[in-house]
C-alpha positions in Angstrom: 0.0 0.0 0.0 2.9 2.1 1.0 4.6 2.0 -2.6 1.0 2.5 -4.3 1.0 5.9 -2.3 3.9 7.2 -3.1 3.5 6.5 -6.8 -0.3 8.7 -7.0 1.6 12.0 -7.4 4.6 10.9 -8.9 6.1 14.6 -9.8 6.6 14.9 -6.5 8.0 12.1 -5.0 10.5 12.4 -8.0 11.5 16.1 -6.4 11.6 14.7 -3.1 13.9 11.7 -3.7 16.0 13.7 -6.3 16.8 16.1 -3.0 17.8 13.4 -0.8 20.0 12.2 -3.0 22.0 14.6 -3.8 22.3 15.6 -0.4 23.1 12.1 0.7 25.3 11.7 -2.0 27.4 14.5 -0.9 27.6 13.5 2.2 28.8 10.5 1.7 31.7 11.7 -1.0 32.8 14.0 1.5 32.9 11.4 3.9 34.5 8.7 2.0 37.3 11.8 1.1 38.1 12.2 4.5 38.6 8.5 5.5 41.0 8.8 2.8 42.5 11.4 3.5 42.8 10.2 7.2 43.8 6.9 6.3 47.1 8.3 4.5 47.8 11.1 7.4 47.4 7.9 9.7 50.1 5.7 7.6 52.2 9.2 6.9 52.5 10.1 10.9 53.2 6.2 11.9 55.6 5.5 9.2 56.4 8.4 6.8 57.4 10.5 10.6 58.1 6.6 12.0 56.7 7.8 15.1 55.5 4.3 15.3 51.9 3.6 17.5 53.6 3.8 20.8 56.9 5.7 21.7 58.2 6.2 24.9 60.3 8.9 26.6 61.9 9.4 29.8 59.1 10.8 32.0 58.6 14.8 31.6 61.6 14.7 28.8 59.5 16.7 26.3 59.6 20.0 29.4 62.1 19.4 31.6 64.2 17.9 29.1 64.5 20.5 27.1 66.7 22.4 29.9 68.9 19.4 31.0 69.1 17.1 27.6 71.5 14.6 29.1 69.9 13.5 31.7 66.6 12.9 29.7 68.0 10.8 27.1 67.7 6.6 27.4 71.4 5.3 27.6 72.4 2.3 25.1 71.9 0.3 28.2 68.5 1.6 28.9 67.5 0.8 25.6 69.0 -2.2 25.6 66.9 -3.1 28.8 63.9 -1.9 27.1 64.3 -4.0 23.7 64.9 -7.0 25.7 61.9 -6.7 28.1 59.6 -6.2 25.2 61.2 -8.5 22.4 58.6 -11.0 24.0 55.2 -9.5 22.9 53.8 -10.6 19.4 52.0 -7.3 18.7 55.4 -5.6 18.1 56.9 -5.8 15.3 60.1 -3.6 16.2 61.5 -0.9 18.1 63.4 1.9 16.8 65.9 3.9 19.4 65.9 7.8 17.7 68.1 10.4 18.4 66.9 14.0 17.4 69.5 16.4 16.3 69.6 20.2 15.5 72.6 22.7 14.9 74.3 24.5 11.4 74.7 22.6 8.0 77.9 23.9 5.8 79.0 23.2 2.6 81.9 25.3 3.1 81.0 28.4 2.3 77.4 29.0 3.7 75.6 27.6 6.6 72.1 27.3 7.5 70.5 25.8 10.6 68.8 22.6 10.5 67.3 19.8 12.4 66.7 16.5 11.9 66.9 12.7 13.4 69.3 9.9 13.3 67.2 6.2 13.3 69.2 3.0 12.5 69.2 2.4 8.5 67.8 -1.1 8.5 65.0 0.2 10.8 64.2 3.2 8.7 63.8 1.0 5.5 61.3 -1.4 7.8 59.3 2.2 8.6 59.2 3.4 4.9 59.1 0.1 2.8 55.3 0.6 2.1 56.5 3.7 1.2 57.6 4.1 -3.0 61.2 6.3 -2.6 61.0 9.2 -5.0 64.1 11.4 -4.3 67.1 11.4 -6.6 70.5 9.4 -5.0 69.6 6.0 -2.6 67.6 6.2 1.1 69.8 5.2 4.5 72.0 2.3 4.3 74.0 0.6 7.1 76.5 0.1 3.9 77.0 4.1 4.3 78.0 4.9 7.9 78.2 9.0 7.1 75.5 8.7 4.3 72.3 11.3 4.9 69.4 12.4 2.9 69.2 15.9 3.2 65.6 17.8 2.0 65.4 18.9 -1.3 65.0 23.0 -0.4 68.1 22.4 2.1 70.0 21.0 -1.0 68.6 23.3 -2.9 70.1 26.7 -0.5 73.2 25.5 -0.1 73.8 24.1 -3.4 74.4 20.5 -2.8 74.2 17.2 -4.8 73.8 13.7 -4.4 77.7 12.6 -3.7 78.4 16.0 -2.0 80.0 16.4 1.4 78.6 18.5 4.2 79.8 19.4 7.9 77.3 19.2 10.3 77.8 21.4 13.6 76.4 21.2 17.1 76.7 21.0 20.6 76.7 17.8 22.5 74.9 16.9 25.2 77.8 17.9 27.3 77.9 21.5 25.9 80.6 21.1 23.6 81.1 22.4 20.4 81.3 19.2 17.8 81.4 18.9 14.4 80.9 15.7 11.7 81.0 15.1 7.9 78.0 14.3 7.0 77.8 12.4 2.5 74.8 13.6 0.7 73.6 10.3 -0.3 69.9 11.3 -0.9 67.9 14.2 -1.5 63.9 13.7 -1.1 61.1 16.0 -0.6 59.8 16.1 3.3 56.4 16.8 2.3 55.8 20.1 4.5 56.6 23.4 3.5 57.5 23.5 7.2 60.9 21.2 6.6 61.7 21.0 3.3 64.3 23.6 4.2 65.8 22.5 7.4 65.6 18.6 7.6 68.2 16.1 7.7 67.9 12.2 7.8 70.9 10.5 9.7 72.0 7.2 10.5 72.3 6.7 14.4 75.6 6.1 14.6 76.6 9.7 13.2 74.3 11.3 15.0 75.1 10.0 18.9 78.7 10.8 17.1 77.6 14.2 16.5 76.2 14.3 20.5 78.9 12.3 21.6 76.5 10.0 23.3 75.1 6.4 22.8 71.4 7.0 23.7 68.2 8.5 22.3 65.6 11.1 23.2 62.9 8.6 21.8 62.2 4.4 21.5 59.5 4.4 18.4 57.4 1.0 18.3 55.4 0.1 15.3 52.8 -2.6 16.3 51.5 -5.5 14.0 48.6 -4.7 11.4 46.1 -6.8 13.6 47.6 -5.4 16.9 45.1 -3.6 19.4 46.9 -0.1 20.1 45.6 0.4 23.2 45.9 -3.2 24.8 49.5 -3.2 23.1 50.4 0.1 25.0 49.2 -1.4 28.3 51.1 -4.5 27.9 53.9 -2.2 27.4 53.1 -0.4 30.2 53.3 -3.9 32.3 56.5 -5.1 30.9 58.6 -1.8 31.8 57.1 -1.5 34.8 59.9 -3.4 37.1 62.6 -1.8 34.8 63.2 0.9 37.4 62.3 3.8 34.6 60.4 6.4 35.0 58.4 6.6 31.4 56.2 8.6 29.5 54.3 6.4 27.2 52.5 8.1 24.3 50.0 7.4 21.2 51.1 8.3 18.0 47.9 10.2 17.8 48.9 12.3 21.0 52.4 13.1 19.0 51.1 13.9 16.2 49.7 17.4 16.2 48.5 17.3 12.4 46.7 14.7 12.4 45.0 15.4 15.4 44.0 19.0 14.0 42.9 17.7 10.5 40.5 15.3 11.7 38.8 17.8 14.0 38.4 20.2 11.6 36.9 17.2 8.8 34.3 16.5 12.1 33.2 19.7 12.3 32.9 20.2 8.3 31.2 17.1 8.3 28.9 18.0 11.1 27.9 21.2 9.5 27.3 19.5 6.4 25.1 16.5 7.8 23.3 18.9 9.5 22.0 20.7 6.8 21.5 17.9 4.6 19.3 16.8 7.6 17.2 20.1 7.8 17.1 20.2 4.2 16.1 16.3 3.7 13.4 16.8 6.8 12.1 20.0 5.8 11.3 18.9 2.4 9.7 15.6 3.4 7.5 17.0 5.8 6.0 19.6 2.9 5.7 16.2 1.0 4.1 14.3 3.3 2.3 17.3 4.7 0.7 17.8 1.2 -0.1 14.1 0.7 -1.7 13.8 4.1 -3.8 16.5 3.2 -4.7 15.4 0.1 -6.1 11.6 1.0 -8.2 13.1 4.2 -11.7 11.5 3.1 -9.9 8.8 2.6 -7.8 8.5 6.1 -11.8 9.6 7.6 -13.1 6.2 5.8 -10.1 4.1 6.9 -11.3 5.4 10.7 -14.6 4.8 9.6 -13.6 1.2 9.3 -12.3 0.5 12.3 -8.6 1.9 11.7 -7.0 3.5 14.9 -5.1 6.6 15.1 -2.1 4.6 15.6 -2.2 2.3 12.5 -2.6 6.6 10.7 0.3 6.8 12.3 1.9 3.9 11.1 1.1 4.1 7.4 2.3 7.5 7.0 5.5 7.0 8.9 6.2 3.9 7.2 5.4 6.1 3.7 8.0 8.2 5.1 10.6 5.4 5.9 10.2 3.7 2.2 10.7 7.3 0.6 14.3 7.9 3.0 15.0 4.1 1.9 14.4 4.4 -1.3 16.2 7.8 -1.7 19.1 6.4 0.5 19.4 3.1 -2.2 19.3 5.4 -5.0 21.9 8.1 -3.2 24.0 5.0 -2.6 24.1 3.7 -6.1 25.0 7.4 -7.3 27.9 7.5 -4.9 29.4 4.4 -6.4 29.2 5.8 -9.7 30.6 9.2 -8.9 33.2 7.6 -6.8 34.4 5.3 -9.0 34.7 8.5 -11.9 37.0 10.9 -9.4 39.5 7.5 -8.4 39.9 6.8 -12.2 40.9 10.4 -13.3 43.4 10.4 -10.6 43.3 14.4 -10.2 45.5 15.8 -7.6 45.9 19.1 -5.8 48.2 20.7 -3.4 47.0 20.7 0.3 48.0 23.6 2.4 51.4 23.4 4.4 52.2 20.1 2.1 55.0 20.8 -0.7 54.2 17.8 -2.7 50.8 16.9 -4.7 48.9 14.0 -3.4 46.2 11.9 -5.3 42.2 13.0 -4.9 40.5 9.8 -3.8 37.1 8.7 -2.4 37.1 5.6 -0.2 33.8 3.8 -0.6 33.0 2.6 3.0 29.8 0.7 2.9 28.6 0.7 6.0 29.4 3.9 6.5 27.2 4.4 3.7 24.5 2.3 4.9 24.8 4.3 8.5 24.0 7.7 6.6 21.2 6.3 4.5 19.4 4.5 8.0 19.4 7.6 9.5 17.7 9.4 7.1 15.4 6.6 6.4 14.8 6.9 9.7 14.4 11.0 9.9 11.9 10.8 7.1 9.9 8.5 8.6 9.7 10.4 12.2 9.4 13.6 10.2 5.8 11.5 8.8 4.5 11.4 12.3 3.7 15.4 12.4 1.1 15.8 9.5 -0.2 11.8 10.2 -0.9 13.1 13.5 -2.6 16.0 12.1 -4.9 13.8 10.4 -5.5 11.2 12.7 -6.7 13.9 15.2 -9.2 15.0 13.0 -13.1 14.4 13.7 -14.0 11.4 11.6 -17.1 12.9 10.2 -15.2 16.9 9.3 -12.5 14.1 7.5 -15.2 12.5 5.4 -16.8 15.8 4.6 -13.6 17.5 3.9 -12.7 18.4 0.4 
């Protein structure tokens, strides 16, 4: 009976689905862009940064540690201690020691200041393999102790190329002047406006030469792909807790600022723009269901006439209402496939802001996602019915049957 109803005045059930689905549609393009776009800050912050899902610092280094560097930093037998108390766990995957360096770059004749890290070569290869390399010269090696990659704007100031050597100055961690020869054997693009000019990718090794230590500010862990992140940091948590350190143990969502930013501000776009699509997809069913409530009032006067009670009014106008969301949620569906599939296959690309490099447009198709948007506007039509049925039902049964 429900479908028969909608299809008397089909004009204007055409106009009402048409506005659902484009509304729903763009809703759930925008929403499938920002999973993407999510999904690839996610893997860029883990890996790209190789902050890893957990990383641990001495407790209060990032405030305190700042004035007195050397006695924040885990020694090589702290870390050692570490690595063995949690080579046991099968969620990790590995741990990366990082050291984090700052001072003047030279190429003889100019200097410039820059900062940087120093990871282990074989681990940075394990962070970045998903990763295509598209610098010019090679990444980190262990078979080039003094090998760096330096960022192409750095390069780019003081004039240096692939095979090029450059002096690296700073002070160490005991206040000292020091100073170390650092062979361009890379030069990549960071990504950020931010550090394309300033940033330099060491091995370990030079860089606790360059601090004259053997520790690290930072232990990075990258979990397993089908590791809980929160259970894994507790079991951390557990195992280090009869080391004798005193630890800070972070998410890689609380260090990294970025991320954290750019998926608030995609919540409250999306917010804004569900919300409207709401008002907009409610407002317009309720003049269409106003009008067709007002339209079948003899009728709705017989069907009380008969024996029907208010509530089964109720429940043929709402479920009217639900079968008109549905069917406009099926259809907004469909179109989102289609438009979807056209934006990933002409692979257009655009410039976000405070990124130096060009990254790839794409619309993730999450289904129930999909089916999450389309339910609850199924469901808004059919509670935006209620009002005008209730109108209706209300009504005298003889003014209904004499109403024209």
């Amino acid at each position: 009976m429900s479908c028969r109803n909608l299809l008397r005045n089909r004009r204007r059930t055409t106009i009402t689905l048409l506005g659902l689905v484009v509304g729903l549609t763009a809703v759930n393009i925008f929403q499938g862009y920002t999973k993407d776009a999510l999904e690839g800050l996610r893997d860029a912050a883990i890996k790209g940064e190789m902050l890893g899902h957990v990383i641990l610092f001495k407790k209060d280094a990032l405030t305190l540690g700042k004035l007195n560097e050397d006695a924040y930093l885990f020694t090589g037998d702290e870390i050692a201690t570490i690595q063995q108390k949690l080579a046991g766990l099968d969620a990790i995957e590995f741990t990366a020691p990082k050291l984090n360096i700052s001072g003047l770059i030279t190429n003889g004749e100019a200097s410039l200041i820059f900062f940087g890290v120093g990871i282990d070569p074989a681990q940075y290869r394990r962070f970045r393999q998903s990763f295509i390399y598209q610098g010019s010269g090679t990444q980190l090696s262990p078979e080039r102790p003094i090998g760096g990659q330096i960022a192409e704007g750095l390069a780019q100031i003081l004039k240096l190329k692939v095979g090029d050597l450059a002096v690296l100055f700073s002070v160490t961690v005991k206040s000292r002047m020091n100073a170390v020869d650092v062979l361009v054997s890379g030069l990549y693009n960071t990504g950020t406006v931010a550090t394309n000019d300033k940033y330099v990718l060491v091995p370990l090794s030079l860089a606790r030469k360059l601090y004259d230590t053997d520790g690290a500010h930072e232990i990075s862990i990258l979990l397993r792909k089908d590791a809980d992140e929160a259970r894994a940091r507790q079991l951390i948590r557990d195992r280090l807790a009869d080391t004798g350190l005193k630890l800070d143990v972070y998410s890689w969502q609380e260090r990294s600022s970025f991320y954290t930013s750019v998926s608030q501000l995609y919540d409250m776009i999306f917010g804004f723009l569900f919300l409207i699509v709401l008002i907009v997809a409610g407002m317009g069913m309720l003049n269409t269901m106003t009008m067709a409530v007002m339209e079948r009032i003899p009728e709705i006067g017989v069907l009380r006439a008969l024996g029907m009670r208010r509530a089964g009014v109720y429940r043929l106008f709402m479920a009217e209402g639900f079968l008109l969301g549905a069917l406009g949620s099926i259809l907004a569906a469909l179109v989102t496939i289609l438009i979807s599939s056209l934006i990933n296959g002409l692979a257009i690309t655009y410039v976000p802001p405070s990124l130096s490099d060009a990254v790839r447009l794409n619309v993730e198709m999450d289904f129930t996602l999909i089916g999450a948007n389309g339910l609850a506007i199924a469901i808004l039509s059919s509670l935006v019915s209620f009002f005008p049925a209730r109108y209706a039902a209300r009504r005298d049964i003889a003014a209904a049957l004499q109403h024209a």
